[in-house]
N, C-alpha and C positions, 0 to 999 in steps of 0.2 A: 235639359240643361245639366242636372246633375248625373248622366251619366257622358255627357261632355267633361265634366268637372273631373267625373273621375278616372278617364284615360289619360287628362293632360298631364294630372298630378302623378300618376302610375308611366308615364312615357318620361317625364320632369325626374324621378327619381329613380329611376334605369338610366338616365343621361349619369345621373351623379355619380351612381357606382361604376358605369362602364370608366368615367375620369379618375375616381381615384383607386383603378384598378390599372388604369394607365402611368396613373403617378408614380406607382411602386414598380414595375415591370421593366427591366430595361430593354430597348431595343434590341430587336433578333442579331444576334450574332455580337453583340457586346458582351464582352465578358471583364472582370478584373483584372489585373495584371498578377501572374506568377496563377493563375486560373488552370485547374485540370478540362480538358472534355467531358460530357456526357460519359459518364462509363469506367473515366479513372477517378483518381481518388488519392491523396498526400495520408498516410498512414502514419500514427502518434501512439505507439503501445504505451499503457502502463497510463493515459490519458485520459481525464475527462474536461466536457466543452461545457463553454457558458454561449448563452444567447436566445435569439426567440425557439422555443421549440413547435414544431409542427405538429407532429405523430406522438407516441410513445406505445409499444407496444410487445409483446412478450413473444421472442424467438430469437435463435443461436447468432450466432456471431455473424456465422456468411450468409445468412440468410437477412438479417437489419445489412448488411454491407450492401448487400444486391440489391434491397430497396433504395439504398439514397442512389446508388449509382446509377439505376434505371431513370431516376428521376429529376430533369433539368434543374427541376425548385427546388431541388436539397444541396445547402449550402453545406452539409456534415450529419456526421452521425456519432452516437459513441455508445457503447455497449457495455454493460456490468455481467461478468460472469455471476456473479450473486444473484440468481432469479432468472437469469437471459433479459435481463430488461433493456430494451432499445430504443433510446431518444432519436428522432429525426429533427433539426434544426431548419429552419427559413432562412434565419442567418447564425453567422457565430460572431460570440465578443471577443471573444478569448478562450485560455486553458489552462487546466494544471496537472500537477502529477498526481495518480492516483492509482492503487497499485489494486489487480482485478478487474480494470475496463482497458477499453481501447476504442479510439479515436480514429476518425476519417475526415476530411474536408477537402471540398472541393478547392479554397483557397489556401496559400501558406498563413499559418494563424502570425498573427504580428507578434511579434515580444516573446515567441516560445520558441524551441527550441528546434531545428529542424526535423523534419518526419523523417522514416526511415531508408525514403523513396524520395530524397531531394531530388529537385529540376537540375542538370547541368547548367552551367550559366553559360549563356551565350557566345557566342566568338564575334569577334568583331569583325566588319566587312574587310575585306581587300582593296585596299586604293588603286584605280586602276593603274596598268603601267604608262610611266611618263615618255614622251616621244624621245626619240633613237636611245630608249634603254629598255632591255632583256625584260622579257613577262617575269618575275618573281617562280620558282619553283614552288610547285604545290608541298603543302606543308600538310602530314600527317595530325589529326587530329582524334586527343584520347577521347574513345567512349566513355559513356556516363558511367560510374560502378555499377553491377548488380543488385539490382532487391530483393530480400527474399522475406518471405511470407512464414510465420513462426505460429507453431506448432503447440501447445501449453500442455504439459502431461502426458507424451506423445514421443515414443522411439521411432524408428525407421527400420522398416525390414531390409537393410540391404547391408553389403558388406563393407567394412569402412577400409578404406585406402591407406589412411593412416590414425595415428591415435597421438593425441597432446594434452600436455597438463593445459591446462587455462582455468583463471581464477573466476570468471563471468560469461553468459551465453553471449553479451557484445562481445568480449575477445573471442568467443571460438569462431562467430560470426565474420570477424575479421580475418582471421586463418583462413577460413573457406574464399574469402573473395580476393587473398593474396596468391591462390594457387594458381595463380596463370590460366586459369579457363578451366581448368579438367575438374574441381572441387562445386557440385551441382547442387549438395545438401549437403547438412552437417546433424549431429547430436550433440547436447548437452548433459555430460549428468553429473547435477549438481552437486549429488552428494558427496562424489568420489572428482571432482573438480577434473573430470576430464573430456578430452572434445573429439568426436568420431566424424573423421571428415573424409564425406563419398562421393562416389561421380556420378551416383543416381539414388533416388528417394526411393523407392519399394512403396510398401504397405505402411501406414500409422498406425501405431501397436501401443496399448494403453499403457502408460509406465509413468508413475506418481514423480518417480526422481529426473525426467528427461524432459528437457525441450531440445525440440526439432527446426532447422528449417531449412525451405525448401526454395530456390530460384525462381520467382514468379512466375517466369515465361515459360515454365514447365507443367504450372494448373497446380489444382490442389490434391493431390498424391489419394488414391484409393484408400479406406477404411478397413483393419482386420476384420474378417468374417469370424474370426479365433474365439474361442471362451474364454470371458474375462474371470479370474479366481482373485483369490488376497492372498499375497504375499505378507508373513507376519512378523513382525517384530516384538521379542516379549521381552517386559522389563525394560520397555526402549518409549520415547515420546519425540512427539516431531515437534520443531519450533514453530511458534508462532499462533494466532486465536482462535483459529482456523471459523469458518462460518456462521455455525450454528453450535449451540451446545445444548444437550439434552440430559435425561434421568436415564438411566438403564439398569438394570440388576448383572446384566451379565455382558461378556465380552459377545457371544452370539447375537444377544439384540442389538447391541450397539453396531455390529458388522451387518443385520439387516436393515436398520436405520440408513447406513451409510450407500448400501446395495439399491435401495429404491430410490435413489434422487440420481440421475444425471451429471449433476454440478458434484457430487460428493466423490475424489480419490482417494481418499484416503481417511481412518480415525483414530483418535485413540484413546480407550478407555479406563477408568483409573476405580479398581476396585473396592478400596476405602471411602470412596465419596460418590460409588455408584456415579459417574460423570460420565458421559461420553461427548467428545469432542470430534465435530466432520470439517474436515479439509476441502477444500477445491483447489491449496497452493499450496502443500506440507513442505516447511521448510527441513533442514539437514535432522534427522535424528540423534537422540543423547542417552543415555544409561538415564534412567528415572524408574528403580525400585517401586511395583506393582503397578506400572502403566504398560496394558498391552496394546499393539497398535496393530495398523494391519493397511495394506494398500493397495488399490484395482491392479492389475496387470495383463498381458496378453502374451503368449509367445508366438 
């Protein structure tokens, strides 16, 4: 009797999780509306998400991208260049702006702002033609803009087509997808506010002052095999907290400090207060007597 007892209660409480494992699941092929497939993804740079998180776990950007994407139950993901640290979400609540991550969801988040790969909105049907009057001629309809996929710290080995001022990597971005087709990637650099816009990506080549990007439907552009050196800047500081701040005696420790970490472009060191400063996002540089600085690069 008691091992009666205790299959019914063990079969009794398998019934209940298979139910409210059904409760939460929605039917094969429902999805939400304004919903990505399996595999795409609404992209929110400069983003982070709120809501149940699933995973969380330590690795680079497109590598947490290609986890939630492979996977039907990841509503989003968002990643901190600080650490490579990668949330996967169940669901999302919401988002906001935060500068050093970036955002994926498989749905449009509500109330934010749209990702950089918005849906085209729909066309509306054609009413059929009415009796003894001409079919309606086919009307051309515009494709969606292009998306393209950005590049943080990162030049482009190829030749630029043309060269413009632009005040923001949105506006050069928008230069690239006004060129009538031929404009396939673009460069940013910041410091000198101008925009290199080309008809093909090349190589991703380390550069502290540059962001890149590239046409999605082209992949993600090969890595330099190049030696990365420091470019230096003396008597110069770059704006902003940058990531980490440490002790140093000398400007060479503070350059291997910054040399052994991944996430580190850039530092810079301030010889009075023995300080060393690492970048992951060195804003524009400034004249600041006895701070030397120094930045990864590649040619």
């Amino acid at each position: 009797m008691l091992a009666y007892g205790l299959r019914c209660g063990i079969a009794g409480l398998l019934l209940g999780v298979a139910g409210a494992v059904a409760a939460v699941v929605p039917p094969t092929g429902i999805r939400p509306a304004n919903a990505q497939s399996v595999g795409d993804l609404f992209y929110y740079p400069h983003t982070s998400l709120n809501g149940i998180v699933s995973a969380k776990v330590s690795v680079q950007l497109e590598s947490c991208r290609n986890l939630c994407s492979a996977r039907s139950g990841c509503a989003g993901f968002d990643h901190s260049s600080n650490g490579d640290v990668c949330r996967l979400f169940a669901s999302v609540g919401g988002a906001e702006e935060r500068q050093g991550q970036t955002a994926g969801t498989r749905s449009l988040v509500t109330g934010y702002h749209p990702p950089i790969n918005q849906p085209a909105s729909p066309q509306p049907a054609e009413p059929p033609p009415q009796p003894n009057q001409p079919a309606q001629q086919a009307i051309a309809v515009t494709p969606p803009p292009a998306t393209f996929r950005r590049f943080l710290n990162r030049d482009l080995k190829s030749r630029a087509t043309e060269t413009r001022q632009a005040e923001s990597v949105d506006q050069c971005e928008s230069m690239c997808r006004a060129s009538e087709g031929w404009c396939k990637a673009f460069t940013y650099d910041a410091w000198n506010r101008k925009c290199f816009l080309k008809e093909g990506p090349g190589q991703l080549l380390m550069n502290a002052r540059a962001t890149s990007g590239v046409m999605s439907e082209l992949g993600t552009p090969t890595a330099s095999g190049a030696a990365a050196y420091f470019e230096y800047f003396n008597d110069k500081a770059f704006s902003g907290n940058g990531f980490r701040v440490l002790s140093a005696r000398a400007r060479g420790e503070c350059e291997r400090d910054c040399s052994a970490l991944d996430q580190c472009i850039a530092f810079g060191f301030t010889q009075s207060q023995k300080r060393c400063v690492l970048f992951d996002q060195p804003g524009e540089y400034s004249s600041s007597r006895g701070t030397n600085s120094g930045a990864k690069r590649q040619d």
